[in-house]
MILODREN-274967 format. One record per residue (C-alpha): residue number from 1; residue in three letters; x, y, z. Coordinates in nm, 3 decimals, m for minus. Example, Ala and Ser with C-alpha at 12.3 -4.5 7.8 and 13.67 -1.06 7.14 Angstrom:
# residues 2
+-------+--------+---------+---------+---------+
: mimar : sedren :       u :       v :       w :
+-------+--------+---------+---------+---------+
:     1 :    ALA :   1.230 :  m0.450 :   0.780 :
:     2 :    SER :   1.367 :  m0.106 :   0.714 :
+-------+--------+---------+---------+---------+
//
This chain:
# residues 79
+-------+--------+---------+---------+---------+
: mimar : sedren :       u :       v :       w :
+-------+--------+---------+---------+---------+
:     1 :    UNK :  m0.171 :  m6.077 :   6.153 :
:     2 :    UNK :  m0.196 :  m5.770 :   5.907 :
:     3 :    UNK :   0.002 :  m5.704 :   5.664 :
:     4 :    UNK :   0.040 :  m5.303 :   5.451 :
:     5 :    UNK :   0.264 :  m5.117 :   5.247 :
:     6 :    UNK :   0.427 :  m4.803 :   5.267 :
:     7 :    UNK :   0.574 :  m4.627 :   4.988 :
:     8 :    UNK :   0.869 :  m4.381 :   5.136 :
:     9 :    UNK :   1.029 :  m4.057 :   5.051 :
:    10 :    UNK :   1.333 :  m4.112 :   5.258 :
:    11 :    UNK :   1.584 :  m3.857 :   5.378 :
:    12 :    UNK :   1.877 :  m3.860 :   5.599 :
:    13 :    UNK :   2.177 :  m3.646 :   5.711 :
:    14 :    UNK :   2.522 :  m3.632 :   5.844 :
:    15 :    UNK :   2.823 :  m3.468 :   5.863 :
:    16 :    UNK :   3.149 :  m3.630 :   5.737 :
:    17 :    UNK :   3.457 :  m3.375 :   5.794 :
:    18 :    UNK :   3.624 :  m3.620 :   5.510 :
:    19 :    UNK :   3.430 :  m3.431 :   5.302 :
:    20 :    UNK :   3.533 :  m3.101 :   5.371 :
:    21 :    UNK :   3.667 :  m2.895 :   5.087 :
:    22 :    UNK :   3.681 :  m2.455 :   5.055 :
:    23 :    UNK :   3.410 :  m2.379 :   4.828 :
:    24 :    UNK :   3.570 :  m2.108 :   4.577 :
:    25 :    UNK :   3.254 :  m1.921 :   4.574 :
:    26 :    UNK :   2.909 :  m1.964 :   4.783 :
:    27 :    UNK :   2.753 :  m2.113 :   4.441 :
:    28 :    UNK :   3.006 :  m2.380 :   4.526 :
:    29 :    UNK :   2.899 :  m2.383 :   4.906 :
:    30 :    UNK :   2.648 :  m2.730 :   4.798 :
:    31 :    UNK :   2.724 :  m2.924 :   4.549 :
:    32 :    UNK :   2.491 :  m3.206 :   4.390 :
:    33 :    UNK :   2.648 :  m3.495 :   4.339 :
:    34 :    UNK :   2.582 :  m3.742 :   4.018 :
:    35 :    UNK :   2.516 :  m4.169 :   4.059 :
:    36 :    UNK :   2.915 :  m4.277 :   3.999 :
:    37 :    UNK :   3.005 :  m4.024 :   4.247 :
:    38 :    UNK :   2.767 :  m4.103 :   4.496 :
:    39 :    UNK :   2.913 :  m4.494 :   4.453 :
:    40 :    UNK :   3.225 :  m4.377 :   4.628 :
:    41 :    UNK :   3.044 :  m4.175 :   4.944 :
:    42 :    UNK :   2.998 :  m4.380 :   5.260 :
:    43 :    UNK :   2.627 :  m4.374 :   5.352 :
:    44 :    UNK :   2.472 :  m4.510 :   5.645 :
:    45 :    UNK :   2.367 :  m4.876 :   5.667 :
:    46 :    UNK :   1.987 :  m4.785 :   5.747 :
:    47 :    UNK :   1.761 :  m5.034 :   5.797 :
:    48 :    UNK :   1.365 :  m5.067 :   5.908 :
:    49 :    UNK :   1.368 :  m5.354 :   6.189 :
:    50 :    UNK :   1.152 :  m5.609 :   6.120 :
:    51 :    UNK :   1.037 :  m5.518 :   5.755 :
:    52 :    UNK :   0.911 :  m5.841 :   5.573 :
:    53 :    UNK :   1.046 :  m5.704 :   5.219 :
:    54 :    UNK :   1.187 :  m5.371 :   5.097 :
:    55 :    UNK :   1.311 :  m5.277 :   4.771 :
:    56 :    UNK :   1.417 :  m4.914 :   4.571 :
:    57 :    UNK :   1.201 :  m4.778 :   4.333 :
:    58 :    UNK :   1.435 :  m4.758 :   4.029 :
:    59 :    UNK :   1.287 :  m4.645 :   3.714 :
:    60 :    UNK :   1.566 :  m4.569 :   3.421 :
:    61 :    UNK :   1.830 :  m4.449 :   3.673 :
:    62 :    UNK :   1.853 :  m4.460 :   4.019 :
:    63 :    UNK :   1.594 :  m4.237 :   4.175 :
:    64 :    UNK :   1.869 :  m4.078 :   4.500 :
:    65 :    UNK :   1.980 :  m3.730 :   4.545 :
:    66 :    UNK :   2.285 :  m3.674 :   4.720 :
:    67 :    UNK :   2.466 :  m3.320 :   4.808 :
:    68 :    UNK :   2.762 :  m3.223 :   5.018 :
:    69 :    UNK :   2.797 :  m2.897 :   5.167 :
:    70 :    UNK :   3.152 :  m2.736 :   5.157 :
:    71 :    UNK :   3.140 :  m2.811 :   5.590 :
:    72 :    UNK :   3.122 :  m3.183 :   5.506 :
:    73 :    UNK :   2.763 :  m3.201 :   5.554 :
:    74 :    UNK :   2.551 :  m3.482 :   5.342 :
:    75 :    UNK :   2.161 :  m3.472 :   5.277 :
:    76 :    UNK :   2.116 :  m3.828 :   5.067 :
:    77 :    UNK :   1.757 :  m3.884 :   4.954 :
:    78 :    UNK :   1.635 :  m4.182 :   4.824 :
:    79 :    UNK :   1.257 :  m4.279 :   4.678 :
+-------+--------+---------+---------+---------+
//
C-alpha cells in the first residue's frame, strides 16, 4: 500500500440567511471577517473520508480567511 501527501488550499461556500444584514454602502456589500469573529460563525464539519492524518498549517496566527456578503453568503478559506 502507498502512502503521499497533499498540501491543500482549501475553499468552501455557503449561504447562511442568519447572516444577512443591509450593507450601508456597496464597500460594506463583503466584509472580511477577523479570527475571534470567525470563532462564533458556524462552518461546515468537512471532512476527507479515509485520510490517515490531517492537520492545519498554523504559523503565528491561524492561516483562514473568512468573508460574509451582505446576502448571507460565506467564502471560508483555510491553508
Amino acid at each position: 500500500m502507498q502512502d503521499y501527501q497533499v498540501n491543500i488550499y482549501f475553499r468552501q461556500s455557503w449561504k447562511d440567511p442568519r447572516l444577512r444584514y443591509d450593507a450601508p454602502s456597496p464597500k460594506m456589500s463583503k466584509i472580511r471577517l477577523g479570527v475571534d469573529a470567525q470563532k462564533l460563525i458556524w462552518i461546515p464539519d468537512t471532512f476527507f473520508r479515509n485520510e490517515k492524518r490531517a492537520q492545519f498549517h498554523e504559523v503565528t496566527v491561524d492561516n483562514r480567511l473568512m468573508r460574509v456578503s451582505s446576502d448571507g453568503s460565506v467564502w471560508y478559506v483555510s491553508k
